[in-house]
N, C-alpha and C positions, 0 to 999 in steps of 0.2 A: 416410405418409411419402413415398411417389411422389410422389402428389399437391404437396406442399410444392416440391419439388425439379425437380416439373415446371416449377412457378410461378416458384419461384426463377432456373431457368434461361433462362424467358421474358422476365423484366422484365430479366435482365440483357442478355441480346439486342437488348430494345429499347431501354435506356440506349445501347448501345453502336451500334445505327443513328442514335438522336438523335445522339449527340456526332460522327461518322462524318456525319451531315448539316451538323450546322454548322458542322465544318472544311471541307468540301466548298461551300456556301455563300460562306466566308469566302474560300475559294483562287479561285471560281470570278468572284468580286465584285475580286478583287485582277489576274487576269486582264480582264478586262473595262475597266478601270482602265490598264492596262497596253497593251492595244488602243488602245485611245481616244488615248492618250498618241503612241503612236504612228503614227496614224492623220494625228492634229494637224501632228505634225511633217513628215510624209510630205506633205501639203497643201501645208504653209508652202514647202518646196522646191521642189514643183512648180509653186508660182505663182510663187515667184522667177526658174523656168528661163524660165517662158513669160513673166516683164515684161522677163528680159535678152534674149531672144530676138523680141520684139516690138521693143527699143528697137534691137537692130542692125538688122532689118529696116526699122524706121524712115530709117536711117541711109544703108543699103543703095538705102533710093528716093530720098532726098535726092541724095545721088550721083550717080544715074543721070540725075534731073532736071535737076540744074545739070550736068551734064557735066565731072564731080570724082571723084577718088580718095576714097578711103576715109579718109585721115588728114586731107584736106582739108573733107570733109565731118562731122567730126570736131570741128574747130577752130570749123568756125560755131556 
């Protein structure tokens, strides 16, 4: 009767790390997902800082070269 109950106790143990895995799986893949995501976005920002910040730099040596203001340099 131990015996049974040892058994019994065991396979429900390991029921309950399988299901305890695949939730763990499933959070851990939903995470990952969620990274990623915002990873993406995180990029997309930073390449936008750096082409607005390249194009006034642009702007900024036009300027200097013609011997212009910044709004004037602007208008060309």
């Amino acid at each position: 009767m131990r015996k049974i109950a040892l058994v019994a106790a065991a396979s429900a143990a390991a029921l309950t790390l399988a299901a305890c895995s695949e939730a763990t799986e499933d959070s851990a893949e939903v995470t990952a997902e969620n990274a990623a995501a915002d990873t993406e976005a995180n990029m997309e920002a930073a390449g936008d800082t750096v082409e607005s910040g390249a194009e006034e730099a642009a702007m900024e040596a036009e300027a200097a070269m013609q011997d212009e203001t910044m709004d004037e340099a602007a208008v060309d």
